[in-house]
C-alpha positions, 0 to 999 in steps of 0.5 A: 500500500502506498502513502496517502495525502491527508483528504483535506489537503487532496481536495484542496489541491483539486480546487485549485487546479481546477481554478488555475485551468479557469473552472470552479470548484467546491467542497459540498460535503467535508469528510473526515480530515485525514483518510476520508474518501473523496468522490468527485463530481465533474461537471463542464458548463453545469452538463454532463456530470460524472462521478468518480471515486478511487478504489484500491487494486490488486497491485495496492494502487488507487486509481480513479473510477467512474461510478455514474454518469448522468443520463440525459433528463435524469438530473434528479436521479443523478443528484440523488445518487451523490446525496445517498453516498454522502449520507452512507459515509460520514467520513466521505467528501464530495467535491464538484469539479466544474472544468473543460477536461477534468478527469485529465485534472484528476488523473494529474492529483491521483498521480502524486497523491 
């Protein structure tokens, strides 16, 4: 198993790159400070949101994972999704992303932490 960041340093680090490349960010439920999981919400212009989450693999690395997308006309059901993962875990963070390109952005933060 491979050393971690602190959730809340992680999730800061995502909003400011998120920031530099011009998009927004936002923290919409905090988890537990060191070893929360994060789910990601990425969004572009406010459409065509996807969810990830990192999840552990065989060789001990986490890789980011799409858990949902949202299906055209199904906005309520995709909000519920991501309000249900937050109710079952009080140490997850949930943090939307709203940037051209993100899941590239997450790739470079999974990367080094």
């Amino acid at each position: 198993m491979e050393p971690r960041l602190p959730a809340q340093l992680e999730v800061s680090a995502l909003i400011r790159q998120v920031q530099a490349a011009g998009g927004f960010g936002m923290v919409l439920s905090k988890g537990e400070p060191d070893a929360g999981t994060i789910l990601v919400v990425l969004t572009q212009g406010g459409r065509g949101g996807r969810v990830y989450e990192r999840m552990p693999s065989m060789d001990g690395t986490r890789t980011w994972h799409c858990a949902k997308r949202q299906e055209a006309g199904a906005e309520r059901e995709f909000d519920e999704y991501v309000a249900r993962r937050g109710q079952r875990d009080p140490d997850l963070w949930v943090v939307e992303l709203d940037v051209a390109d993100g899941e590239r952005l997450i790739g470079v933060v999974a990367a080094a932490g």
